[in-house]
Jmol script that loads the backbone (N, CA, C; Angstrom):
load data "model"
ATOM      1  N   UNK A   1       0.840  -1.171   0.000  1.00  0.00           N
ATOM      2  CA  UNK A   1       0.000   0.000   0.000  1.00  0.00           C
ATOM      3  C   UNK A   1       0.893   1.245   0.000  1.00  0.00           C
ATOM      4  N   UNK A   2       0.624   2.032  -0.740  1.00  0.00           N
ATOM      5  CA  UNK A   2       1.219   3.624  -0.717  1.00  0.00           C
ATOM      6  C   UNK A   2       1.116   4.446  -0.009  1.00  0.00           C
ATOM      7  N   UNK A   3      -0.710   4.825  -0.055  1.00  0.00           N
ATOM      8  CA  UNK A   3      -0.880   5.850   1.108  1.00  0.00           C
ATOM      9  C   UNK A   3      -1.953   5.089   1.685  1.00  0.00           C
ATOM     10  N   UNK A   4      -2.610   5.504   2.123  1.00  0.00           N
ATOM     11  CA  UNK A   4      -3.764   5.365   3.573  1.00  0.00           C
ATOM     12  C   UNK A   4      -4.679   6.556   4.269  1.00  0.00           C
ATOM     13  N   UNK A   5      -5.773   6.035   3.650  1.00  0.00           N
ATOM     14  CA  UNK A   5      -6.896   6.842   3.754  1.00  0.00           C
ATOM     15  C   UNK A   5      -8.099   6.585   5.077  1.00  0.00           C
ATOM     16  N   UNK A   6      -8.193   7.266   5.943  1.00  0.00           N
ATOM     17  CA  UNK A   6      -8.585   6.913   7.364  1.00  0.00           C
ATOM     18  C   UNK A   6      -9.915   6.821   6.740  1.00  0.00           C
ATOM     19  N   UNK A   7     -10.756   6.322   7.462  1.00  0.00           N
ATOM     20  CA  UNK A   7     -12.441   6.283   7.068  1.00  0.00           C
ATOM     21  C   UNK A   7     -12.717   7.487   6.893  1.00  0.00           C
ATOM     22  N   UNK A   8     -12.817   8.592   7.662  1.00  0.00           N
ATOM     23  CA  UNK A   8     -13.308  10.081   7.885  1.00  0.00           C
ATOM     24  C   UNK A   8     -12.845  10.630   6.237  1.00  0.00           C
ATOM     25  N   UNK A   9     -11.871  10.258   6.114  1.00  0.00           N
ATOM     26  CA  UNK A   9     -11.206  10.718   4.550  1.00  0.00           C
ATOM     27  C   UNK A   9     -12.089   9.882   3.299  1.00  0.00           C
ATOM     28  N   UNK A  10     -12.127   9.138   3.519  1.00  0.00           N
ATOM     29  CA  UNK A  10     -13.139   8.464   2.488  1.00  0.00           C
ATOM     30  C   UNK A  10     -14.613   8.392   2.328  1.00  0.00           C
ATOM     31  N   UNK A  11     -14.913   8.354   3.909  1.00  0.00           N
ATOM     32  CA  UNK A  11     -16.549   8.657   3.692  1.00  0.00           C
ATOM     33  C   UNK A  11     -16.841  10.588   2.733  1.00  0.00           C
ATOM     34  N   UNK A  12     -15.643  11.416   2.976  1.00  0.00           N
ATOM     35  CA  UNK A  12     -15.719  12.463   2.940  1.00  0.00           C
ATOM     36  C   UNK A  12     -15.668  12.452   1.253  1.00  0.00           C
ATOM     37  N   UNK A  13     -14.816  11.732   0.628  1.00  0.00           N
ATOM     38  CA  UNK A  13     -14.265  11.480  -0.810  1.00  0.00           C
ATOM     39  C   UNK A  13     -15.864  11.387  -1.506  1.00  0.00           C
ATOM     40  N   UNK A  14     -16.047  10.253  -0.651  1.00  0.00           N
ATOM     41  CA  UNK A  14     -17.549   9.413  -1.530  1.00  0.00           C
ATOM     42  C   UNK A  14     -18.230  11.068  -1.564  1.00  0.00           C
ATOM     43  N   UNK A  15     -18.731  11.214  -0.724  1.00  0.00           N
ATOM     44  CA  UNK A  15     -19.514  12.699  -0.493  1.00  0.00           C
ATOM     45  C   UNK A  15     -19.772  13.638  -1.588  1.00  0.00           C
ATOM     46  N   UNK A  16     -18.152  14.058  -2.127  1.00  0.00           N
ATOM     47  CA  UNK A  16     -17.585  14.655  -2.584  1.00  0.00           C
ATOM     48  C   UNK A  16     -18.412  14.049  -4.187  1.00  0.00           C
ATOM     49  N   UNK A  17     -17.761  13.210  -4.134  1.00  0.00           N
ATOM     50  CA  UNK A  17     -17.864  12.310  -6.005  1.00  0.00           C
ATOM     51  C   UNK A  17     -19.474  11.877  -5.823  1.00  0.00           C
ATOM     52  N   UNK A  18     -20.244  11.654  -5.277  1.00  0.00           N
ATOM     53  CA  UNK A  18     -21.532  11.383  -5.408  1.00  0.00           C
ATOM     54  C   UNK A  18     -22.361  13.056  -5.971  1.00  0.00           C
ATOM     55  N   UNK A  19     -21.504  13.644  -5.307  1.00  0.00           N
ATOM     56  CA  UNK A  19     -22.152  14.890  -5.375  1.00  0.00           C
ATOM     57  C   UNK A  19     -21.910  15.842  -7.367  1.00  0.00           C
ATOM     58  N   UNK A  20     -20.784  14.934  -7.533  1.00  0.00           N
ATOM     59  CA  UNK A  20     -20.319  15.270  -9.160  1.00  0.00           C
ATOM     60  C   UNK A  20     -21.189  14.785 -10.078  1.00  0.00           C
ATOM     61  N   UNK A  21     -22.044  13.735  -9.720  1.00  0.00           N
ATOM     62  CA  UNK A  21     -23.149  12.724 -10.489  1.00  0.00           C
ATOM     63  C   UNK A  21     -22.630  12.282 -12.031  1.00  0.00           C
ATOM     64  N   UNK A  22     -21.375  11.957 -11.765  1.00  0.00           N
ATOM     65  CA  UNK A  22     -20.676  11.300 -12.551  1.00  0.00           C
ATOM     66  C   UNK A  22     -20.134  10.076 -13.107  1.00  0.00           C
ATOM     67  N   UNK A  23     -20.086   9.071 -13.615  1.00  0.00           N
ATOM     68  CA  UNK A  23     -20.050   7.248 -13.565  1.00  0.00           C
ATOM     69  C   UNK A  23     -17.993   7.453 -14.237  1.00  0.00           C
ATOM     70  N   UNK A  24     -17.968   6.758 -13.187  1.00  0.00           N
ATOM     71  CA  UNK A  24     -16.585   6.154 -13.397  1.00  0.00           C
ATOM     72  C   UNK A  24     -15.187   6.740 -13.043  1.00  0.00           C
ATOM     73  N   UNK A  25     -15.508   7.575 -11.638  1.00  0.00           N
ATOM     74  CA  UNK A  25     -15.325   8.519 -11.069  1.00  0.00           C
ATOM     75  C   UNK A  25     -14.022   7.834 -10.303  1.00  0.00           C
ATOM     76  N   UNK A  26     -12.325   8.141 -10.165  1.00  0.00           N
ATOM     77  CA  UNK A  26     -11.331   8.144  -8.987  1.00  0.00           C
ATOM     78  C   UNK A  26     -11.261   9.009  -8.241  1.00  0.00           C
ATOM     79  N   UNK A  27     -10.354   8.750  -7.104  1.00  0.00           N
ATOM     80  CA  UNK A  27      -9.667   9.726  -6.730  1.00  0.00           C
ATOM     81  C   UNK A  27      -7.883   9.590  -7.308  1.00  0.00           C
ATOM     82  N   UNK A  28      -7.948  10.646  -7.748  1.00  0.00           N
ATOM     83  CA  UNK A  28      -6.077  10.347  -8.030  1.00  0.00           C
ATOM     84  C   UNK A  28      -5.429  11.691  -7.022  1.00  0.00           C
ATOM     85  N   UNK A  29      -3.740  10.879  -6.322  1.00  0.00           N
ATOM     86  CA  UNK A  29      -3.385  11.625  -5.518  1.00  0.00           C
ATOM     87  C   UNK A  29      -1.918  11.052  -6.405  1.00  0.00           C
ATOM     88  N   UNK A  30      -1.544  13.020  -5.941  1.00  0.00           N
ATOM     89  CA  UNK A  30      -0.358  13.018  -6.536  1.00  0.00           C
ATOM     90  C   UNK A  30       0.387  14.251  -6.210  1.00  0.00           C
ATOM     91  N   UNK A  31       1.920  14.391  -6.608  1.00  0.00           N
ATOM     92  CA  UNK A  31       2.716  15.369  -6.055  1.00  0.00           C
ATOM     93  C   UNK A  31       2.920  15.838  -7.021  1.00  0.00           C
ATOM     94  N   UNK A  32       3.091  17.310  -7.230  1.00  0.00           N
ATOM     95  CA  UNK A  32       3.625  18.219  -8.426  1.00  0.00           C
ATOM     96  C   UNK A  32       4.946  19.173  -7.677  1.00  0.00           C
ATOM     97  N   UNK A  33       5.828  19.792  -8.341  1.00  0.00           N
ATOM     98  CA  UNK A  33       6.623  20.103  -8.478  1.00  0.00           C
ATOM     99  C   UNK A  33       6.184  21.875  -8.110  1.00  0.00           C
ATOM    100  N   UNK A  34       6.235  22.463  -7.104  1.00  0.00           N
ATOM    101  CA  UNK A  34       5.884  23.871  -6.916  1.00  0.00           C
ATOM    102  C   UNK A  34       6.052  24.471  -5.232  1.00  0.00           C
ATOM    103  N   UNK A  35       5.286  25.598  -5.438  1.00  0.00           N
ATOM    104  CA  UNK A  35       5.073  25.788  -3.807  1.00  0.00           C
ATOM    105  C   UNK A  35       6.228  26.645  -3.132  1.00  0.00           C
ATOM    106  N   UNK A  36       6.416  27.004  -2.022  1.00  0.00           N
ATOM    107  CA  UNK A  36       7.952  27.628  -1.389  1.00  0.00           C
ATOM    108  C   UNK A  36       8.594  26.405  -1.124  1.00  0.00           C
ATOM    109  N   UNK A  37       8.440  25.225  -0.946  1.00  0.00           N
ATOM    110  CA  UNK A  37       9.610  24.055  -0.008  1.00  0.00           C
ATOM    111  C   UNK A  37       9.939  23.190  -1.544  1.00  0.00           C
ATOM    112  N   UNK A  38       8.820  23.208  -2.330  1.00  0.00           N
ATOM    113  CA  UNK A  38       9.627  22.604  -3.524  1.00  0.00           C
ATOM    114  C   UNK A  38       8.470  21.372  -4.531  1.00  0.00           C
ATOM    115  N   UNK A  39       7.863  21.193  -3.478  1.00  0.00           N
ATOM    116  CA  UNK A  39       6.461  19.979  -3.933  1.00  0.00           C
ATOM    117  C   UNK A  39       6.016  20.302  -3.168  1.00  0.00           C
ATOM    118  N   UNK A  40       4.550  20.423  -4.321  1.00  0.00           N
ATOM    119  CA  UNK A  40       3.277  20.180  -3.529  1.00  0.00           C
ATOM    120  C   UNK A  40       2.213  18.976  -3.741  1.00  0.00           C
ATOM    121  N   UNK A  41       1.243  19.048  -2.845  1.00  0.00           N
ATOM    122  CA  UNK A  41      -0.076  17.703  -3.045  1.00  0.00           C
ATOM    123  C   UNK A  41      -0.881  18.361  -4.265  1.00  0.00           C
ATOM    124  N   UNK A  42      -1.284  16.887  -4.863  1.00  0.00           N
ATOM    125  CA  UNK A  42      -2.812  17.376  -5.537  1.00  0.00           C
ATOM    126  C   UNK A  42      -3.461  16.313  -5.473  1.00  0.00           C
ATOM    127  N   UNK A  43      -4.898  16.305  -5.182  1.00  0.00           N
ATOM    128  CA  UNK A  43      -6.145  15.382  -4.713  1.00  0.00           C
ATOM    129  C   UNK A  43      -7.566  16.108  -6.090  1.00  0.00           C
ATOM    130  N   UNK A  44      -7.853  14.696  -7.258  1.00  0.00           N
ATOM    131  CA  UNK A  44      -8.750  15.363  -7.749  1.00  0.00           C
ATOM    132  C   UNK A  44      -9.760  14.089  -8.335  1.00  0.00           C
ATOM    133  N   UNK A  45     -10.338  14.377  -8.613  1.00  0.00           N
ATOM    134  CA  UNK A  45     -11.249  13.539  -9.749  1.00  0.00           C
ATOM    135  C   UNK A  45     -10.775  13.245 -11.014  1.00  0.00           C
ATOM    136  N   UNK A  46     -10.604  11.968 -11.480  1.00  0.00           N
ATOM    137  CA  UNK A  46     -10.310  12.043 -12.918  1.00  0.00           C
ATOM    138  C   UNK A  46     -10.703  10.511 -13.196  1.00  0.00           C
ATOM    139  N   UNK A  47     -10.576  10.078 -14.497  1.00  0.00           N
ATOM    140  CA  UNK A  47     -11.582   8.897 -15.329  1.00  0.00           C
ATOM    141  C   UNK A  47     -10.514   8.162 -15.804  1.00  0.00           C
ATOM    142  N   UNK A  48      -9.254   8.934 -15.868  1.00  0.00           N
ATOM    143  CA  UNK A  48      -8.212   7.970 -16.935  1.00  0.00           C
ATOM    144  C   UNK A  48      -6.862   7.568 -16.240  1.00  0.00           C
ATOM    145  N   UNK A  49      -7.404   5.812 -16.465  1.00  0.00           N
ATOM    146  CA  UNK A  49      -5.605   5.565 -15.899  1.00  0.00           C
ATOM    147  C   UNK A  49      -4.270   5.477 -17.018  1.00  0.00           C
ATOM    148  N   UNK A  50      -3.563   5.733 -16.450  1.00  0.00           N
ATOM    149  CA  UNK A  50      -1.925   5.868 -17.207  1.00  0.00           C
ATOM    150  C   UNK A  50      -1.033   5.214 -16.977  1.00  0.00           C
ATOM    151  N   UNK A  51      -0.125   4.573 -17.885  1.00  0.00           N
ATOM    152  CA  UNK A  51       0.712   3.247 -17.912  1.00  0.00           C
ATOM    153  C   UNK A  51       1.826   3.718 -16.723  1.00  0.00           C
ATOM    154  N   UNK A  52       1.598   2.679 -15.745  1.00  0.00           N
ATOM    155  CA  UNK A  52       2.604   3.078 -14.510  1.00  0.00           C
ATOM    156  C   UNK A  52       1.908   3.190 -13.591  1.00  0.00           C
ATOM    157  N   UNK A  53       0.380   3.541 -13.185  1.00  0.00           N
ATOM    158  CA  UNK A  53      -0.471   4.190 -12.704  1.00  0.00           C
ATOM    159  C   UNK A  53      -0.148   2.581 -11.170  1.00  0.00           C
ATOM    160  N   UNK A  54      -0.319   3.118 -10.008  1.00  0.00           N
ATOM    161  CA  UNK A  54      -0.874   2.225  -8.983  1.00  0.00           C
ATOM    162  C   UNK A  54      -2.082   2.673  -8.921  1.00  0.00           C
ATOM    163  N   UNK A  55      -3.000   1.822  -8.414  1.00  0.00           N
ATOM    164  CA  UNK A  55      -4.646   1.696  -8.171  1.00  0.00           C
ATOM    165  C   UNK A  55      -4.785   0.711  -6.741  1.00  0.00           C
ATOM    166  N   UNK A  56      -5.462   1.930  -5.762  1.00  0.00           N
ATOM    167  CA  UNK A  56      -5.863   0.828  -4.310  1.00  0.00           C
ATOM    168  C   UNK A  56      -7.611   0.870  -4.155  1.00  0.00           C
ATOM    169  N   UNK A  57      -7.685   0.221  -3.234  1.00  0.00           N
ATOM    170  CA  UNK A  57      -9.548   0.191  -2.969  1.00  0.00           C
ATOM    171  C   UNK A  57      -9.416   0.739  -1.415  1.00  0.00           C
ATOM    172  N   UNK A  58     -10.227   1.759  -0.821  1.00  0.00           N
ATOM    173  CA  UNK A  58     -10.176   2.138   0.442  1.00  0.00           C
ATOM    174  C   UNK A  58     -12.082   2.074   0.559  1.00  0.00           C
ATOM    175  N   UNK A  59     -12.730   0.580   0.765  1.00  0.00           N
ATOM    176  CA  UNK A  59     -13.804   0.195   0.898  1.00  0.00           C
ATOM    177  C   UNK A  59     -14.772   0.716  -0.319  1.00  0.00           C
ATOM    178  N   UNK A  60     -14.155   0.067  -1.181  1.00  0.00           N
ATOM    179  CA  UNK A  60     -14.939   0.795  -2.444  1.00  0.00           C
ATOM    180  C   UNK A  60     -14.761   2.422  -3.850  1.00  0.00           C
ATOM    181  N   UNK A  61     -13.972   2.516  -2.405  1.00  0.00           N
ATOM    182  CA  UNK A  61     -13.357   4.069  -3.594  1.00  0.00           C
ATOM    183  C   UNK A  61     -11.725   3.751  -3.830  1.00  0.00           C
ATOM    184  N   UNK A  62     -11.841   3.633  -5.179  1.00  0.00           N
ATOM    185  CA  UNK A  62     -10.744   3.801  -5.561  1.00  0.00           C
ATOM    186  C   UNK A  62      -9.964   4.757  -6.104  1.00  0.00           C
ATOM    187  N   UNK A  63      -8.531   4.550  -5.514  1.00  0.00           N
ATOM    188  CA  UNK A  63      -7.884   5.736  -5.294  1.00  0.00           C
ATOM    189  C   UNK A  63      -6.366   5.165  -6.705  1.00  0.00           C
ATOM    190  N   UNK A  64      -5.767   6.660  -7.079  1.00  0.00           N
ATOM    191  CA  UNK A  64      -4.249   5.678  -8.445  1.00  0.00           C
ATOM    192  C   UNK A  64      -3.767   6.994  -7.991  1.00  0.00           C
ATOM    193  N   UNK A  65      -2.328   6.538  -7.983  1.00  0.00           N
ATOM    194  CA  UNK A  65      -0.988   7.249  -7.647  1.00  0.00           C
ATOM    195  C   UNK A  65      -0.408   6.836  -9.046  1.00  0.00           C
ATOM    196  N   UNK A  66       0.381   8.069  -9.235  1.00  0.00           N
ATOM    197  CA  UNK A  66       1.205   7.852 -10.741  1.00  0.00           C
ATOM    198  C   UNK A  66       2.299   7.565 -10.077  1.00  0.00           C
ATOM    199  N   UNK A  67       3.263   7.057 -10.940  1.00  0.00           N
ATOM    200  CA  UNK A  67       4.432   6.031 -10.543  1.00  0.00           C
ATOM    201  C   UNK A  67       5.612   7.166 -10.238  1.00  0.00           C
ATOM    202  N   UNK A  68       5.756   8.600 -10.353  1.00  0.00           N
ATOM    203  CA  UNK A  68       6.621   8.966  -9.750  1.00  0.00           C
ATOM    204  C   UNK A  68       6.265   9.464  -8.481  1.00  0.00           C
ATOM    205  N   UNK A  69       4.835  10.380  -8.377  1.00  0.00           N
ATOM    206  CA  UNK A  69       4.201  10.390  -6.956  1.00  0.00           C
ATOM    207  C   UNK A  69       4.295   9.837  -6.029  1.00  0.00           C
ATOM    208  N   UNK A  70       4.196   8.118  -6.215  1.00  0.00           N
ATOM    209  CA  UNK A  70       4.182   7.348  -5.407  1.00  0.00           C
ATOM    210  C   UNK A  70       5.287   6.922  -4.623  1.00  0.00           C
ATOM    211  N   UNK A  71       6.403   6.786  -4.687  1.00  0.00           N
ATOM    212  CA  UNK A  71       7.980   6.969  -4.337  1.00  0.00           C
ATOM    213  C   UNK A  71       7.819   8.082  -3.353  1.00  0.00           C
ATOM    214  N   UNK A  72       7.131   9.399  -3.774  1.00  0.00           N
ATOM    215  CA  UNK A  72       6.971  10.507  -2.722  1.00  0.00           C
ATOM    216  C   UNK A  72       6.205  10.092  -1.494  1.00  0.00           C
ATOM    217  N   UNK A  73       5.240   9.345  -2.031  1.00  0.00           N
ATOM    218  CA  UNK A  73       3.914   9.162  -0.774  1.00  0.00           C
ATOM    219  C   UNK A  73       3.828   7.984   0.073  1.00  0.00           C
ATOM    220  N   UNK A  74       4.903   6.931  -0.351  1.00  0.00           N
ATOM    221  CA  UNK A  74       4.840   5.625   0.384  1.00  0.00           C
ATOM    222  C   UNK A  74       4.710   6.110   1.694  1.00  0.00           C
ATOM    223  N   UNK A  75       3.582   5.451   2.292  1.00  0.00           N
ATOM    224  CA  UNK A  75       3.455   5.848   3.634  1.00  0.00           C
ATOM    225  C   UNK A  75       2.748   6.722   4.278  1.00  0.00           C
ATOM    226  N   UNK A  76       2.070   7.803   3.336  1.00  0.00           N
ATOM    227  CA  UNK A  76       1.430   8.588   3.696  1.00  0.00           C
ATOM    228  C   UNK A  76       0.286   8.623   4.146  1.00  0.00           C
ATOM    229  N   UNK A  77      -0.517   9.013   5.379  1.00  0.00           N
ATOM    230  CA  UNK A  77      -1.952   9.373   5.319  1.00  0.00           C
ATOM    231  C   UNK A  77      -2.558  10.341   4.989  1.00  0.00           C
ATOM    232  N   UNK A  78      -3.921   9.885   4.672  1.00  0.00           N
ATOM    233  CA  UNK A  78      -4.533  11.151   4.392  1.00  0.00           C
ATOM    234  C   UNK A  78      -5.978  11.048   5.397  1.00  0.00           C
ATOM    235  N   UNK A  79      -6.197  12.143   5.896  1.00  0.00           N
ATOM    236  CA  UNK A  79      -7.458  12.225   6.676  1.00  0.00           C
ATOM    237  C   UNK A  79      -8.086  13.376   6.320  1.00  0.00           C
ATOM    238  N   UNK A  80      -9.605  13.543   6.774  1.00  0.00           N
ATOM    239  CA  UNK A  80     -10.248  14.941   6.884  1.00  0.00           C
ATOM    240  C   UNK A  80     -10.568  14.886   8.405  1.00  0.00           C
ATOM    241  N   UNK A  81     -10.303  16.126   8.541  1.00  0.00           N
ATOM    242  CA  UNK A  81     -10.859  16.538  10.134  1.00  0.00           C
ATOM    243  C   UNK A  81     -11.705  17.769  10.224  1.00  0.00           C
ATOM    244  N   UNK A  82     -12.779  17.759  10.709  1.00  0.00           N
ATOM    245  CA  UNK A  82     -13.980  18.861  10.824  1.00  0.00           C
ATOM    246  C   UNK A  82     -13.804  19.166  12.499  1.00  0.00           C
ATOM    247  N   UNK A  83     -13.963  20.821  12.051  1.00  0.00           N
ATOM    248  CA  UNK A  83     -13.855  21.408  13.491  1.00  0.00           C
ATOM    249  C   UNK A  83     -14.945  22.310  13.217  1.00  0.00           C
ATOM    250  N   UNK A  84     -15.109  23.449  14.223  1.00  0.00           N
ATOM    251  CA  UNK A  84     -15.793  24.435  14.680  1.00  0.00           C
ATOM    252  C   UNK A  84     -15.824  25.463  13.022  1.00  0.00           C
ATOM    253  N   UNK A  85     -14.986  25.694  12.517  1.00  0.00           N
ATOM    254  CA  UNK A  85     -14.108  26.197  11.214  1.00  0.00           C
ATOM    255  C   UNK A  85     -14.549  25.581  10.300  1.00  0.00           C
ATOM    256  N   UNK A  86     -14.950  24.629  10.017  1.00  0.00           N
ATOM    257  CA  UNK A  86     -15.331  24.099   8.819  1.00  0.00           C
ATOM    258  C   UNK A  86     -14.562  22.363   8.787  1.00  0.00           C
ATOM    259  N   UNK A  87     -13.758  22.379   7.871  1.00  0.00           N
ATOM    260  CA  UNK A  87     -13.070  20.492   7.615  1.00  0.00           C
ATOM    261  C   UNK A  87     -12.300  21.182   6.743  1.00  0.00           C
ATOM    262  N   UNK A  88     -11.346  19.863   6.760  1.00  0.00           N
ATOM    263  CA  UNK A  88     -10.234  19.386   5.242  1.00  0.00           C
ATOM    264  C   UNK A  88      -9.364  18.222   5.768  1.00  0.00           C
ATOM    265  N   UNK A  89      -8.745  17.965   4.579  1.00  0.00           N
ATOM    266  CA  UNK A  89      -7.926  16.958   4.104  1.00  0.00           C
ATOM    267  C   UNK A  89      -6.763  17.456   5.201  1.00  0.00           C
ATOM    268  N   UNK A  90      -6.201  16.510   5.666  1.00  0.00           N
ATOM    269  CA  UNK A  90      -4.775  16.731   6.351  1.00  0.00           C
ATOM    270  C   UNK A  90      -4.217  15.275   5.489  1.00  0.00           C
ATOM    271  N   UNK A  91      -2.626  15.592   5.415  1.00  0.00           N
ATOM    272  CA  UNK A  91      -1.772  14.784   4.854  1.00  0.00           C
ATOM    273  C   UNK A  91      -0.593  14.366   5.834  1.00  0.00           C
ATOM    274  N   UNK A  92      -0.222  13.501   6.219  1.00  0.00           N
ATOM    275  CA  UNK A  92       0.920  13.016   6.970  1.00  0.00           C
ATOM    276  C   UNK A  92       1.653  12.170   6.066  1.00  0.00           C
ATOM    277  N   UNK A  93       2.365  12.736   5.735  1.00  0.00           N
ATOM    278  CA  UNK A  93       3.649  12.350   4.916  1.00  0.00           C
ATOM    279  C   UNK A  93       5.424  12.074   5.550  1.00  0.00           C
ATOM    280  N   UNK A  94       5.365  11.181   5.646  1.00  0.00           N
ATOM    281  CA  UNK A  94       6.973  10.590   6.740  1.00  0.00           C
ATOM    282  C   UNK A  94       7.749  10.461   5.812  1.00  0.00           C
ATOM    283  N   UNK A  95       8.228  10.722   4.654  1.00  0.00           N
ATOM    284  CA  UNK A  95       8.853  11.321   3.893  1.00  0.00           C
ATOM    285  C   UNK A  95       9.208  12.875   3.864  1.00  0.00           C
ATOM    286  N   UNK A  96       8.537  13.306   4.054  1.00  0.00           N
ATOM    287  CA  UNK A  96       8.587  14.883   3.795  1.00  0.00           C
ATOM    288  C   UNK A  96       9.693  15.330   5.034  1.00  0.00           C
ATOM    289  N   UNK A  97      10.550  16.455   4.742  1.00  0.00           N
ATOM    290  CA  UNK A  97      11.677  16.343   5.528  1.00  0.00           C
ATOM    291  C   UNK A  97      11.381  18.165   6.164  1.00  0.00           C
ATOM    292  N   UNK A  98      10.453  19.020   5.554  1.00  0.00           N
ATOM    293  CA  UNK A  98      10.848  20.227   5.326  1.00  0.00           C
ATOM    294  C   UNK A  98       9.469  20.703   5.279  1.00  0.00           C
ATOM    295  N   UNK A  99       8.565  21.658   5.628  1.00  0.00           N
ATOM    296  CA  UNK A  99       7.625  22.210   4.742  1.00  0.00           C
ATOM    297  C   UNK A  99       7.354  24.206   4.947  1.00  0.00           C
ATOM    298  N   UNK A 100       6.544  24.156   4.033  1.00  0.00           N
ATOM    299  CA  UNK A 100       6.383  25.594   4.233  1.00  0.00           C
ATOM    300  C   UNK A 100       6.008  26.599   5.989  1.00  0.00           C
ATOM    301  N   UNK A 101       5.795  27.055   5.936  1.00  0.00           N
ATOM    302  CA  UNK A 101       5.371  28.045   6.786  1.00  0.00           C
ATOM    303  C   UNK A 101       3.926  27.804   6.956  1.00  0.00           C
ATOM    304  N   UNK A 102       2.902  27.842   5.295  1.00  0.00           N
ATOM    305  CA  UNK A 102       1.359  27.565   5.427  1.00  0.00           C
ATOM    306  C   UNK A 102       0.891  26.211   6.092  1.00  0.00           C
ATOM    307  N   UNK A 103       2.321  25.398   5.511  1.00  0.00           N
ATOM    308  CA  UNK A 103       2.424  24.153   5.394  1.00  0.00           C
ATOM    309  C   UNK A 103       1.454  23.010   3.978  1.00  0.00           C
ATOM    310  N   UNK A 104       1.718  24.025   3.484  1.00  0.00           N
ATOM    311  CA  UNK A 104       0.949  23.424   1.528  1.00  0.00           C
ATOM    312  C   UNK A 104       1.827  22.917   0.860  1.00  0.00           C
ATOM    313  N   UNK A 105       3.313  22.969   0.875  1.00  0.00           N
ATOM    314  CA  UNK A 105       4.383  22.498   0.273  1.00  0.00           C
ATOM    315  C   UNK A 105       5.032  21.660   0.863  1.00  0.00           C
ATOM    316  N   UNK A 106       6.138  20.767   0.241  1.00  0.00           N
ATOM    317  CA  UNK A 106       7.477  20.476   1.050  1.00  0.00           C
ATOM    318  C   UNK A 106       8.365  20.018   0.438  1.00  0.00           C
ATOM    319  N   UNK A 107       9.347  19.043   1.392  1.00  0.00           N
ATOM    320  CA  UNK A 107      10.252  18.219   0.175  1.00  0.00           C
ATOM    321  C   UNK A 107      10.849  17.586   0.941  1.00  0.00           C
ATOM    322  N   UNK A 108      11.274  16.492   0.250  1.00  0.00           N
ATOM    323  CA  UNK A 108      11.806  15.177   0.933  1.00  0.00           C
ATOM    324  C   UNK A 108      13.578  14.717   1.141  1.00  0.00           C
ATOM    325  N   UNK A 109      14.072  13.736   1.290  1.00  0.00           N
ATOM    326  CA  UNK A 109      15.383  13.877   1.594  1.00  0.00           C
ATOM    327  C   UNK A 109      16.205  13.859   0.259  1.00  0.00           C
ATOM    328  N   UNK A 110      15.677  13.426  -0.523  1.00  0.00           N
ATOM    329  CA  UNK A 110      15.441  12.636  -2.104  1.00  0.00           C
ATOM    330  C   UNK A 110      14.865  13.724  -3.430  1.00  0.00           C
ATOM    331  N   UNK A 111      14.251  14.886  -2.838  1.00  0.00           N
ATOM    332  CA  UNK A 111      13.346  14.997  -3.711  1.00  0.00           C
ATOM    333  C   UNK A 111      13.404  16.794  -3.085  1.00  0.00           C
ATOM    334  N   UNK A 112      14.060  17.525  -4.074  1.00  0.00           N
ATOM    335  CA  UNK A 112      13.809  18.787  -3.618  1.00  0.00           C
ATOM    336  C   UNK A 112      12.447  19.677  -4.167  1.00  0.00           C
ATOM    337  N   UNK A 113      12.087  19.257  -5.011  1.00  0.00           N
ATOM    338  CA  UNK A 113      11.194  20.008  -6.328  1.00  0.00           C
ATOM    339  C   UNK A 113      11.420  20.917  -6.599  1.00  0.00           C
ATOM    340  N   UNK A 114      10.555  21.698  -6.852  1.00  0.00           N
ATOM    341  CA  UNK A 114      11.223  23.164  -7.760  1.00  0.00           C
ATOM    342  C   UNK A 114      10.571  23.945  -7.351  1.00  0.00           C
ATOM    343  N   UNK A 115      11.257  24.392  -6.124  1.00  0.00           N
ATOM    344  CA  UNK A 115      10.960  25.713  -5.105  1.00  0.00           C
ATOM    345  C   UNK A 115       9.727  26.801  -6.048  1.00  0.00           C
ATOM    346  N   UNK A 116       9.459  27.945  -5.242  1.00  0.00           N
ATOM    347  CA  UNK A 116       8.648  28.735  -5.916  1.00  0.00           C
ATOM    348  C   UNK A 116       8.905  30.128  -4.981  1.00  0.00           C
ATOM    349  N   UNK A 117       9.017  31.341  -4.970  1.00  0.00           N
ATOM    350  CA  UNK A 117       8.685  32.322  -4.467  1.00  0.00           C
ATOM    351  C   UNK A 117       7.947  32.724  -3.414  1.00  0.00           C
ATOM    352  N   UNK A 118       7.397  31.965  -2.138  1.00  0.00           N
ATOM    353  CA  UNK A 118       5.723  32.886  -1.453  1.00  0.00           C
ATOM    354  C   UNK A 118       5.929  34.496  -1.826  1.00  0.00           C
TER     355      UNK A 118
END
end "model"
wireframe off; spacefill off
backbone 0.3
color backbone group
């Protein structure tokens, strides 16, 4: 397994994609190259897998990491947590060595990305 999606994170996913009223619906999670620390996350909807692609089941929703992402995320969780404020996604990443200030970016021991300006 790559990453790890707590229930609270997935019941929240389904939520999310039921609400798109769309057939054939993922979640794909993945790291891009940006941000002040160097990489950042991205969490979205999409229909098409790609040669390399990993694919997990977290009780029915399935989730694909692209094959360089995944090297970034081994290990990672992902949760949502709802407070007084509203909710979101939190990411725990034990890779990540470094992160921003907002804490939206970072970078790993391995893996600087390509810084950005705040």
């Amino acid at each position: 397994m790559i990453v790890n999606l707590t229930e609270a994170a997935v019941s929240r996913v389904k939520e999310m994609m039921a609400a798109e009223e769309e057939n054939g619906l993922f979640l794909r999670v993945g790291v891009k190259g940006g941000g002040c620390s160097g990489l950042s996350y991205g969490m979205g909807f999409d229909k098409e897998i790609h040669e390399g692609d990993h694919e997990e089941d977290f009780d029915g929703l399935k989730v694909v990491i692209d094959q360089d992402s995944a090297k970034i995320l081994k290990g990672t969780t992902i949760d949502f947590k709802q407070n007084m404020m509203g909710g979101g996604f939190t990411i725990d990443n034990p890779n990540a060595i470094a992160s921003c200030g907002c804490g939206s970016s970072f970078r790993t021991a391995t893996n600087a990305g390509t810084p950005e300006e705040c």
